[in-house]
N, C-alpha and C positions, 0 to 999 in steps of 0.2 A: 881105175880101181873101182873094185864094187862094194857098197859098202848097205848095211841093212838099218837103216836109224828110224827109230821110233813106228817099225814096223812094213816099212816102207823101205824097198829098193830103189839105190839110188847110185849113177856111178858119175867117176868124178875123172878129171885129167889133172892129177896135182904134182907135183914134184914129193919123190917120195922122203922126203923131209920134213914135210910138211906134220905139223903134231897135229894129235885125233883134234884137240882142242880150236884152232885155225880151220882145219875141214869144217868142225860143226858152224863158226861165226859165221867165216869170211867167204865159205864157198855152199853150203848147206842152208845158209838165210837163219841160221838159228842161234839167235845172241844171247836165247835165254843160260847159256852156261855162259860166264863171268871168265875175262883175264883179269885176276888178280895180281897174285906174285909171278905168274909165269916160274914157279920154282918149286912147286908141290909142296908149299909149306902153309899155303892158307886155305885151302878148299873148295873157291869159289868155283873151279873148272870143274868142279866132283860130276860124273855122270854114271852111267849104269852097263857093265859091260857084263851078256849074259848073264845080267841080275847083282854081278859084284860092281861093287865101287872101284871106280880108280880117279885116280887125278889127269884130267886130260892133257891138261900141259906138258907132264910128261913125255906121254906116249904117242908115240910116232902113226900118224893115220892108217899105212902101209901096214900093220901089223893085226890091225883088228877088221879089216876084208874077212865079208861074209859071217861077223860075227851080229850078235842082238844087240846095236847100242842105245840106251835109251836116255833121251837129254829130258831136261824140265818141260818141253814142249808134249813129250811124251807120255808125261804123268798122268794130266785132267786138262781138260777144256775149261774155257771162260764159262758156261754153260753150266756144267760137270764137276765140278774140283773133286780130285781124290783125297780121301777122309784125312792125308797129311796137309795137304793144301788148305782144307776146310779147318783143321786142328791149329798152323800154323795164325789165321787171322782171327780165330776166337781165342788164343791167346796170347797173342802180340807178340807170336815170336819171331816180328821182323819193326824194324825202325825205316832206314834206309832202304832194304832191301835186295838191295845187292849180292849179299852173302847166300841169302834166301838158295833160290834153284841147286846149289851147292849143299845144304843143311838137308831139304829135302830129297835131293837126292842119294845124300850121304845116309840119312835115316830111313830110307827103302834098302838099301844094302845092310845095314848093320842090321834091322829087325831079320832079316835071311841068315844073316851070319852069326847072329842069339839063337835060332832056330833051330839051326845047325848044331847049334850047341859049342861054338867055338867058343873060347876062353879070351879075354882079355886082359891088361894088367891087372885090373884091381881083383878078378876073380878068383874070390875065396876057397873054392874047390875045384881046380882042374881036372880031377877023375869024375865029375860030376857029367851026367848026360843032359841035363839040362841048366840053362844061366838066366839066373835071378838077374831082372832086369829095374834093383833098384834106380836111384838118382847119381849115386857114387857109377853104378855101372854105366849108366847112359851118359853120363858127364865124359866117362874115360874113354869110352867108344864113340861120341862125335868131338872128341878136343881135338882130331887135325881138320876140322872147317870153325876157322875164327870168324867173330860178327864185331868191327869194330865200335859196333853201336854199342854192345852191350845188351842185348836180347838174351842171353844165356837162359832164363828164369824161362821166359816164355816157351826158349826152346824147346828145354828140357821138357815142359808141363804137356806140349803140343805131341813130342817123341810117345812121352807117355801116356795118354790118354788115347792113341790109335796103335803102339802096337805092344804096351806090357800086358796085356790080357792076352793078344794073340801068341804070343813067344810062350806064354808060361802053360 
């Protein structure tokens, strides 16, 4: 199977059972995306599929052949950090860090999908073409990647400071 990760072609002999999230660890060398729940309910495996989020755990490696995946490796360099990377450590919105790769990755999809103008639950006006990216909105659009630390605060300040200026 051929698969396009973090810009780079790469192909693989897996069994085709194998989840996107397995391809990236176990055979790809890139541990930066997290087995958490193994059940799409905590976010840690979140990576970037053609620019959306999905939960790797999930989804079946065999399905995303020749699509754009992009894990945490893929964001910013040790060198380089990209302005969420740079946002997340000037405001602590990691303890453990764990959850981390997952939040930012979760939060390069979701400023795409404010963008877009897509609606979320708390969104006060769904005929609106653009979405106001208070604290209440960026709280309800990263609440599926949990941080058992307890970083919320930071999260939120780091989400906001790199991309509620850009969306709006």
């Amino acid at each position: 199977m051929e698969f396009t990760i973090n810009g780079s072609t790469r192909t693989f002999d897996v069994d085709i059972r194998t989840s996107l999230l397995d391809l990236l660890r176990e055979h790809a060398g890139l541990p930066g995306t997290k087995k958490g729940c193994n059940q799409g309910a905590c976010g840690a495996c979140t990576v970037l599929v053609d620019g959306e989020r999905i939960n790797s755990c999930l989804a079946l490696a065999v399905q995303y052949q020749g699509r754009a995946i992009t894990t945490i490796e893929g964001v910013g360099t040790q060198d380089a950090l990209a302005d969420i990377q740079a946002a997340f450590v000037e405001h602590d919105g990691f303890q453990c860090g764990y959850c981390t790769p997952g939040q930012i990755c979760s939060a390069i999809g979701m400023a795409a999908e404010a963008k877009r103008g897509l609606p979320s639950h708390v969104t006060q006006d769904l005929a609106a073409d653009s979405v106001t990216l208070d604290d209440d909105e960026l709280r309800e659009r990263m609440s599926g990647n949990l941080c058992r630390c307890g970083a919320y605060n930071g999260i939120v300040a780091a989400v906001r400071q790199v991309f509620v200026e850009e969306v709006a």
